[in-house]
N, C-alpha and C positions, 0 to 999 in steps of 0.2 A: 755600787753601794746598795747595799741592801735596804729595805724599805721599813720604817720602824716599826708598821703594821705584820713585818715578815711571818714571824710566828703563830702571829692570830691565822695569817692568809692559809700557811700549813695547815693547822690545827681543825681548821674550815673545808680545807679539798679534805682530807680523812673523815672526816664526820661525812658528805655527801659520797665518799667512796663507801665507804662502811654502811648508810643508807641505800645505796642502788642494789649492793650485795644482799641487803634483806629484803630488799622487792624482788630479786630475781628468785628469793628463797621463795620467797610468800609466793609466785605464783607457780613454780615447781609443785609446792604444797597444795596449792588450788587444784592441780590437774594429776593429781598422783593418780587417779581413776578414769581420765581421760584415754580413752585407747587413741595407740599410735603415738600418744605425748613425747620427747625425747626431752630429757634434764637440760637445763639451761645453766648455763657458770657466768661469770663473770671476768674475762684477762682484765687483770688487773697490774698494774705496771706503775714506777715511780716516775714522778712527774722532771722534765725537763729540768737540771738541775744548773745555777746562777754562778755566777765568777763571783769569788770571799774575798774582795780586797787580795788578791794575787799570794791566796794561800789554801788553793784549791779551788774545788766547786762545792757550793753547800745545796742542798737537798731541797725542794720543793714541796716534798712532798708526794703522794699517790693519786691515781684517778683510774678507771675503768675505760679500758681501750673500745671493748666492742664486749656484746653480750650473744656466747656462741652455743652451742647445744651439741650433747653428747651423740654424735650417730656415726655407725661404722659400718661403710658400705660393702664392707663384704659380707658382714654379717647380710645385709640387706639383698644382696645379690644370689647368697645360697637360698635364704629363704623364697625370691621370686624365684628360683630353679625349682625347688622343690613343692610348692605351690601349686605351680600348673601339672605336677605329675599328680598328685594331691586329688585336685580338681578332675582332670581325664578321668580315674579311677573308680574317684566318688560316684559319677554318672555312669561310668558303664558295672560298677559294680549295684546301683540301684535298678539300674532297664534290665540286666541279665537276671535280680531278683523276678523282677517280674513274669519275664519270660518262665521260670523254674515255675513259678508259683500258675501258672496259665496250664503249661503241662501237665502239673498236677502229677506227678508219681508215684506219689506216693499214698495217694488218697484213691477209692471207690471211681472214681470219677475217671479217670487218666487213660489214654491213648491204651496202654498194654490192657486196660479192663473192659474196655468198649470193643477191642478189637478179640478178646477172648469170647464177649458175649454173642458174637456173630456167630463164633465156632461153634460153642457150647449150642447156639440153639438150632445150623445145622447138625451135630449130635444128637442132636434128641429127632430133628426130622427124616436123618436116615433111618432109623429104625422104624418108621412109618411115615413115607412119603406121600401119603395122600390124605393125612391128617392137618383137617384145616387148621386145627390151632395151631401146632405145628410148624406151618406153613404162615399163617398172619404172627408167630410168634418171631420167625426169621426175618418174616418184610422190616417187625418193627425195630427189630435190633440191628438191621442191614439200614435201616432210614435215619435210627438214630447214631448209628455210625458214622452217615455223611455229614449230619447237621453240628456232630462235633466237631468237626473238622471246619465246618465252615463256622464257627463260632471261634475256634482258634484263630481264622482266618482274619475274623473281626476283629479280635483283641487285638492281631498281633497289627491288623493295620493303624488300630487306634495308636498303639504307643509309635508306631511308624510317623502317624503324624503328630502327634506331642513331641517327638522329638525334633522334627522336621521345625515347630512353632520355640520349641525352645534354642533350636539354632536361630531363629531371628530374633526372639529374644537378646541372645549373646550377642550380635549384631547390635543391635541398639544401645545394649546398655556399653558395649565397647564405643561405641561413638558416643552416649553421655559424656564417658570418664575422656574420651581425647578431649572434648569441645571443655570440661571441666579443667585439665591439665593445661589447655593453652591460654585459658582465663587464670588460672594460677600464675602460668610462667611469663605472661605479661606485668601482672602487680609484682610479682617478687623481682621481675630484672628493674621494673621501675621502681623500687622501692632500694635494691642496691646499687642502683648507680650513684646512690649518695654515699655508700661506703660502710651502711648498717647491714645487720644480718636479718633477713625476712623470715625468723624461727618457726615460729606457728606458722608459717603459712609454707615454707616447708614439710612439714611434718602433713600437715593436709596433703600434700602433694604425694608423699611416698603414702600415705596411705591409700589412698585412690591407685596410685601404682603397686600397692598389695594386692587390692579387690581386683585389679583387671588382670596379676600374674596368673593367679587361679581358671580364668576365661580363657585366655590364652599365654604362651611364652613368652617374654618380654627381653628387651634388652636397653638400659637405658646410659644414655653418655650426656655429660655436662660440657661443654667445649666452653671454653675464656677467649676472645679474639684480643688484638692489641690495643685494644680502648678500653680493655675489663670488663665487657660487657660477656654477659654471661648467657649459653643459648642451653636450654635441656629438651634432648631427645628422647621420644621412645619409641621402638622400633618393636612393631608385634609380628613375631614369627619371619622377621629378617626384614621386611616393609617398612619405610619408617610411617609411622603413624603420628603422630605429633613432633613439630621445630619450631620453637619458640613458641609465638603465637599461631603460628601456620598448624590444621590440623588434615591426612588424607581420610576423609572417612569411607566407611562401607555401603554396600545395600545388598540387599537379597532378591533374586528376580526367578520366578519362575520357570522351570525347567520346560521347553518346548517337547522335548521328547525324554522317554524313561530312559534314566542309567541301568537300572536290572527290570527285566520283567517282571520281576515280585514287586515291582514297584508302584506307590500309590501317582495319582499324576498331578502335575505341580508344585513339585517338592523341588526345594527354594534351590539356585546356587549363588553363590557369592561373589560378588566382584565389589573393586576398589571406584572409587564415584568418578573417579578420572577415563572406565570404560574398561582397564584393565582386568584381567580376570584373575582372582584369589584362587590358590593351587592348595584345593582341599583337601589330596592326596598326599602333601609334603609329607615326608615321612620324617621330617624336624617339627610339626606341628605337636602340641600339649594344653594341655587345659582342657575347662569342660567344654569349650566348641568342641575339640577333637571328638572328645567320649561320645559328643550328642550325633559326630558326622560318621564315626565309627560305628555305631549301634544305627541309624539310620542306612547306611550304604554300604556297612561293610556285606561282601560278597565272599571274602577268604580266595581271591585269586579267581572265581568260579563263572567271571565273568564270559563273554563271546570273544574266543580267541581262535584263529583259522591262517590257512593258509590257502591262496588263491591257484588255482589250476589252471581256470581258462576264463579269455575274457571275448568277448565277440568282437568282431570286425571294429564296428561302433566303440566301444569299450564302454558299451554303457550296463551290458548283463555279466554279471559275476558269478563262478559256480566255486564252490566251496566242497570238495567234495568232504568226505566221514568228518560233520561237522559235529563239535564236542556238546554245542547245544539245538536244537531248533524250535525251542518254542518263545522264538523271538514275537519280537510286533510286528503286523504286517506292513507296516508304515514306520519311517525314523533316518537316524542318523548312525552311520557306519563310521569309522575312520580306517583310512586306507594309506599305509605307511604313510601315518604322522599329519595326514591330511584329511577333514570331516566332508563325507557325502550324503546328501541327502537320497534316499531311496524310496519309492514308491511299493515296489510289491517283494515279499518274502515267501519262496514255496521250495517246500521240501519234497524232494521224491526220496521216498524209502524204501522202494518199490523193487527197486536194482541190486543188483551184489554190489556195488559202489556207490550207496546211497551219497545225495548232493543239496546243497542249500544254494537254492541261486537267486540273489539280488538283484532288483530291476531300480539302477540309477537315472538322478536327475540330469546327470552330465557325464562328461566321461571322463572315466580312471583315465592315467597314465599307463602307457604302454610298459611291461615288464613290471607291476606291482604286484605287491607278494603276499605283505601280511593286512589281514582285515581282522577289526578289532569291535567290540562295542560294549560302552560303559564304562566303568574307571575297573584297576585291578587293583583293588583293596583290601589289605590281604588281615582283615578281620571277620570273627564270626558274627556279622549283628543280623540284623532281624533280614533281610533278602536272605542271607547263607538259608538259615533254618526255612524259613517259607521254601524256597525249593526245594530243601531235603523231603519235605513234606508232602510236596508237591509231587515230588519222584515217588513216595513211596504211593500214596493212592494212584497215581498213574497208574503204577505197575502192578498195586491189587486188584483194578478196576481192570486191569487189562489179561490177567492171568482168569479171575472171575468170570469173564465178558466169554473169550474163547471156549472156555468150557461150557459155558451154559449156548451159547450158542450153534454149540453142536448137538443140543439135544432135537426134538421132535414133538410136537406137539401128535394131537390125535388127528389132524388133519394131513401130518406130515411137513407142518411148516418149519420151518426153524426158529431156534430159540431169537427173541430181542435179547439186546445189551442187560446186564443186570446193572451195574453201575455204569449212570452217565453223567451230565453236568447241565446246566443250566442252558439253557436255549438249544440244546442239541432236539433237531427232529426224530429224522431215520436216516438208515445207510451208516455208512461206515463210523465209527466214533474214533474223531479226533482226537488222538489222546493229548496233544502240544495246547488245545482248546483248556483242557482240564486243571481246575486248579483247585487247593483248598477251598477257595471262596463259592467255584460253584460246583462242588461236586457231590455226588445225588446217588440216591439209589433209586434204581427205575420206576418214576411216576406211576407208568402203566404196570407193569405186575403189580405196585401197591395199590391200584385201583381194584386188578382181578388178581390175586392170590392161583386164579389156578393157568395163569401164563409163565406161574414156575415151575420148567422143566425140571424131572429128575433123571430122564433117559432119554436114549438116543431111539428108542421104540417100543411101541405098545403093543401089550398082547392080553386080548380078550379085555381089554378097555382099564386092567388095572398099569401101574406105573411101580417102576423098583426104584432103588435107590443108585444109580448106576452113577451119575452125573455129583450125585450128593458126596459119593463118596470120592469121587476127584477132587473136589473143592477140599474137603476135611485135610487131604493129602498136603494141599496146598502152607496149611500152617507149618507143616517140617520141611520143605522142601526150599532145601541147601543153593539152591542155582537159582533162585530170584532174586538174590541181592547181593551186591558183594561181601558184605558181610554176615552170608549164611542167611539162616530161619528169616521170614519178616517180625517176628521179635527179636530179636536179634541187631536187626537194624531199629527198630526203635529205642532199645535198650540202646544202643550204641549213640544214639542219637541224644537222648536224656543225660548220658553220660560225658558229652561233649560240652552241652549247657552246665552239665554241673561242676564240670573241671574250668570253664572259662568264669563261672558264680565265683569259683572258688580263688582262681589266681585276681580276677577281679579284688576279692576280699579283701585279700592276704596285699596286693599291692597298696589298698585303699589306707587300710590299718598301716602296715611297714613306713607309708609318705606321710599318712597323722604322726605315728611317735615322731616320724623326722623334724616335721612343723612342726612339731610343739617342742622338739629339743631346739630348736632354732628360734624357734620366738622368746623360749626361756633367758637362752643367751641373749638375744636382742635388748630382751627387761633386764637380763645383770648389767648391763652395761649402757642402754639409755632409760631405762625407766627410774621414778624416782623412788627413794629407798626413804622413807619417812625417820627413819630411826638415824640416818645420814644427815637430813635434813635441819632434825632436831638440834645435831650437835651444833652445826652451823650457823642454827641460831643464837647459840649460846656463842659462839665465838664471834658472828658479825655484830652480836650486842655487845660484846664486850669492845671490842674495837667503836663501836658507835661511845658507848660509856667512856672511853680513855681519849677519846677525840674533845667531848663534848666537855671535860675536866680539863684537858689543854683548854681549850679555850677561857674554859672559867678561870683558871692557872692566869694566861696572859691579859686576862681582865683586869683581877684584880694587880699584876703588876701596870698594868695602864692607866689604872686609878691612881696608884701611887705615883706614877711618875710625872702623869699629869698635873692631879690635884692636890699632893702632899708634899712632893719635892717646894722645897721653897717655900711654904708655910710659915708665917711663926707662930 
């Protein structure tokens, strides 16, 4: 039997159903500007319905089941995919800016115009080699030739280590957002285990799972166990990195020994806090870590790769013969099929038709090993690739330079010094594996005395020709110094490398923006709040509040009547 209050009881669950629906409006409304906000609705459902006296069931009435929010996780999953390409991009397409802009090609200033003016003012000194200006006019264009190089050298280690600081960076702020995500995923499984939906603080949670898609690749799973309780994962670059409340975090530890010889020293690597070691070569790795470990490390393959010939009794000495690099570190770590050896001493004999690199170990190889390796093979152009390119080419000008002038003759009969050497070089041979952008010099001493620059290979009657001058001049056309022809030629080729990797850089930076932002568009059609929606809404849950709140006025005033009128006289 129904209750005589039935109707009002109705008339009463709609009016508070029809009020919850314009608070979920009102706070939709509240946060249409909120980034990351997802729409919130109301399930709404009719209320358990009574036995009528055994002619049916009559109706109870409405109530609001659970208050759930519009989000679609695939929408959500293409966007962290394309996020971290996004991110990679952004970083290497702003470090390869730099790099462009350092070179300067296009300006007064740049590599092809410093390396022209050496020419241009041997030019002028062949034609009268025993004119001092002349001669102090080469020193200073030969001086200021090595100093730009070592000012490149500077730049290019500066952004080496900005990047190097902004890989810890990411480190960090990827361990905020885990320790952030397991303080989330705590309140929200405690807050549904009573069987409400934890909206807002969801929506916090994918958002912090946006910012860290960009850092790195993400992959994230929700599992339900058989109590309903609810655990969210996210797994960065296949690792998992947050469960539940449980988070693995990172850190970054100083490298004991260089990955490339271009390399500045103590530039970070990464591993997980457990001691394991993060694989910052994955080649499933994305985001800006990647860009920052890519332009920091990459070598484009150019790493120390060899094969072993022979190893001594001990197997503690390694010979290497036609080794692809040798201006390793005299000190470090090798790996030797797939096993790391520390090594004490590196010397190269160049001396023989079968020149050989031989390693002096701290222990001994295994007998019958093959291949020896050193560094990662990263097969990106970032700043190591260019530093050795650069490195090679003054090598080989300083070294083309050096022979010729050293075959001249002074008035004494002595032989020419080195014209280009490097920083802390004394006398005797010049090391050229010593030589790098950062210290490489034109000869202290002839720019002290001008007249220790040879032009010939002998004097007669105490004047001096142009004999030596004009080998050098030779030098700028000549086809068999580089592999790729002229030494302009390989700069130009060089310039060209940076501005095709600027360029794909660019064009992928741009191509992963329009993608984000046609994906986050999608995302707003579909969870964000549409104010002009809204509006309607309000008009419809007020009318339902208004025809609730008339029912009840309705059964009032029959309550009146039947109470205090019936029966009257």
């Amino acid at each position: 039997m129904q209750s005589s209050f039935f109707g009002l009881n109705v008339a009463t669950q709609g009016l508070f159903t029809a009020r919850t629906s314009l608070d979920i409006v009102n706070h939709n409304i509240s946060n249409a500007e909120t980034p990351g906000y997802s729409r919130q609705y109301g399930i709404q459902s009719a209320c358990r319905p009574l036995p009528n006296n055994g002619i049916g069931m009559m109706g109870t009435g409405s109530e609001i089941l659970e208050v759930s929010q519009y989000r679609n996780r695939y929408l959500d999953v293409k966007f962290w995919n394309s996020s971290c390409h996004y991110g990679e991009y952004s970083v290497k397409n702003t470090q390869t800016s730099y790099m462009e802009t350092l070179l300067n090609e296009l300006k007064d200033t740049g590599i092809t115009k410093q390396f022209a003016d050496v020419f241009n003012s041997l030019q002028k000194l062949s034609k009268d080699p025993s004119n001092f200006a002349y001669r102090t006019s080469f020193t200073d264009m030969s001086t200021s030739f090595g100093k730009y190089f070592n000012d490149v050298a500077k730049q290019l280690r500066s952004y080496q280590r900005e990047a190097n600081f902004s890989i810890k960076t990411k480190i960090d702020q990827i361990n905020y957002s885990a320790n952030q995500l397991a303080v989330l995923n705590d309140q929200i499984s405690n807050l549904e285990l009573s069987g409400n939906q934890a909206n807002d603080l969801r929506d916090k949670r994918a958002n912090i799972v946006d910012e860290l898609s960009k850092i790195i690749n993400v992959e994230v799973e929700e599992r339900t166990d058989s109590q309903g309780k609810k655990t969210f994962q996210v797994f960065a670059n296949g690792q998992r990195l947050v469960e539940g409340s449980k988070v693995n975090l990172l850190e970054t530890r100083p490298r004991k020994n260089l990955n490339n010889p271009e390399d500045e020293n103590g530039l970070f690597d990464i591993y997980w806090k457990n001691g394991q070691i993060f694989n910052m070569t994955d080649s499933k790795l994305e985001g800006e870590l990647k860009g920052y470990i890519d332009m920091r490390d990459g070598n484009n393959g150019n790493n120390f790769k060899g094969k072993i010939e022979s190893l001594t009794t001990d197997s503690k000495t390694i010979q290497v013969k036609n080794p692809m690099r040798t201006d390793l570190p005299k000190t470090g770590v090798v790996e030797i099929d797939g096993k790391e050896y520390e090594y004490t001493d590196c010397v190269y004999n160049g001396n023989s038709l079968d020149p050989t690199l031989t390693f002096t170990l701290t222990e001994d190889a295994k007998v019958g090993a093959q291949n020896i390796s050193m560094g990662d093979n990263l097969m990106y152009k970032g700043i190591p690739y260019y530093m050795e390119k650069l490195n090679h080419f003054v090598r080989t000008i300083a070294k083309e330079f050096n022979e010729i002038h050293q075959t001249g003759k002074d008035k004494d009969g002595n032989n020419g010094v080195p014209l280009f050497t490097y920083k802390g070089y004394t006398t005797g041979d010049v090391d050229y594996d010593k030589m790098t952008i950062d210290n490489f010099q034109f000869s202290p001493e002839i720019k002290n005395d001008v007249n220790k620059l040879l032009t010939t290979t002998d004097y007669q009657n105490g004047q001096s020709d142009n004999e030596l001058i004009l080998k050098m001049l030779a030098l700028k056309h000549d086809t068999d110094m580089f592999d790729k022809g002229e030494p302009d030629n390989y700069i130009q080729a060089l310039v060209g490398e940076l501005g095709i990797d600027k360029k794909q850089a660019e064009s992928f930076e741009r191509g992963q923006m329009s993608l984000n932002n046609m994906i986050k568009n999608q995302r707003l059609s579909y969870s964000g709040v549409d104010l002009n929606e809204e509006t309607t809404n309000i008009i419809k849950y007020q009318q339902a509040y208004n025809m609730s709140a008339k029912m009840i006025s309705v059964f009032d005033e029959i309550y009146e009547v039947t109470i205090n009128r019936l029966g009257a006289s």
